[in-house]
C-alpha positions as CSV (number, residue, x, y, z in Angstrom):
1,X,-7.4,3.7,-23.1
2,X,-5.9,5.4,-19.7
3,X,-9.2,5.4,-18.2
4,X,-9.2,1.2,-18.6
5,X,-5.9,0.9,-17.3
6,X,-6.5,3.0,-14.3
7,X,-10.4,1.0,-13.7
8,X,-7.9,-2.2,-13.9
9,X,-8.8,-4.5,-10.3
10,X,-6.3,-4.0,-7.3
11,X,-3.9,-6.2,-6.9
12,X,-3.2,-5.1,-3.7
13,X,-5.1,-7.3,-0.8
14,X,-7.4,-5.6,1.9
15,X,-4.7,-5.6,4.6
16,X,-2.0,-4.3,2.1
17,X,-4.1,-1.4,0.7
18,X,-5.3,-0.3,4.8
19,X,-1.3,-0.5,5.7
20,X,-0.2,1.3,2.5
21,X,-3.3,4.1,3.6
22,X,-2.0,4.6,6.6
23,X,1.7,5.0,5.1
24,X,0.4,7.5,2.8
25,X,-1.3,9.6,5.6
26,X,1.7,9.7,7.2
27,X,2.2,7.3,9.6
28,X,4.6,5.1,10.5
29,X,5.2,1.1,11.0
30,X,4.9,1.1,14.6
31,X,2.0,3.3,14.5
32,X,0.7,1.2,11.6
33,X,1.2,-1.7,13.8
34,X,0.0,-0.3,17.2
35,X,-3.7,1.2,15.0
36,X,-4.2,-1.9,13.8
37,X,-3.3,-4.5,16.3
38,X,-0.4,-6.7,14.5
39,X,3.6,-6.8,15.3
40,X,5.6,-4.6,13.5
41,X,7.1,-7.2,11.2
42,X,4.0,-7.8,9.7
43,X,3.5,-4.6,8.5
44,X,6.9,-4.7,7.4
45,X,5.9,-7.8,5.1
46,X,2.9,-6.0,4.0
47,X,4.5,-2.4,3.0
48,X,7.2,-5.3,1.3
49,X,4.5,-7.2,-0.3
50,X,3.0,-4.2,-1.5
51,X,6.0,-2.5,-3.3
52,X,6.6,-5.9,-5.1
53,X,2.8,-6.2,-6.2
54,X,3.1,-2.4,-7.8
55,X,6.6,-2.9,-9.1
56,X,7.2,0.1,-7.5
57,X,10.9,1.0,-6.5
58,X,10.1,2.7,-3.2
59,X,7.5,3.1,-1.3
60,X,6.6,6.6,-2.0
61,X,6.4,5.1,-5.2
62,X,4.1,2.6,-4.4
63,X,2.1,4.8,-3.0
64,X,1.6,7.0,-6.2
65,X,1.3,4.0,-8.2
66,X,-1.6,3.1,-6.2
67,X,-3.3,6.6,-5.6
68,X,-3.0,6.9,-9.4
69,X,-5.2,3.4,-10.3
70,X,-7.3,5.1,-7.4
71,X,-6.6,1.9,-5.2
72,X,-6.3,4.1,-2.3
């Protein structure tokens, strides 16, 4: 039963999961932003987005949510 809720499809759209990545690695939104050629509000709404989609509380949080369903 854990393995099929971990196998369970990302929510999580391409954009979303490469921002939340580079969060995860360490990076910040206007690095983030600069690597990947948007303004910094968009990542914003993207890191946002994402932490919604997981239900997470934070974003460290989102990010284990997602590491975890091995989203990431």
């Amino acid at each position: 039963m854990r393995d099929a809720l971990r196998s369970r499809p990302s929510p999580l759209t391409d954009g979303e999961a490469e921002t939340l990545r580079l969060t995860a690695s360490g990076a910040h939104a206007r690095e983030i932003a600069a690597d990947l050629f948007l303004s910094l509000g968009t990542v914003r709404n993207r890191l946002s987005s994402t932490v919604g989609k997981l239900h997470a509380r934070t974003l460290v949080d989102a990010v284990r949510i997602a590491e975890y369903h091995g989203w990431l």
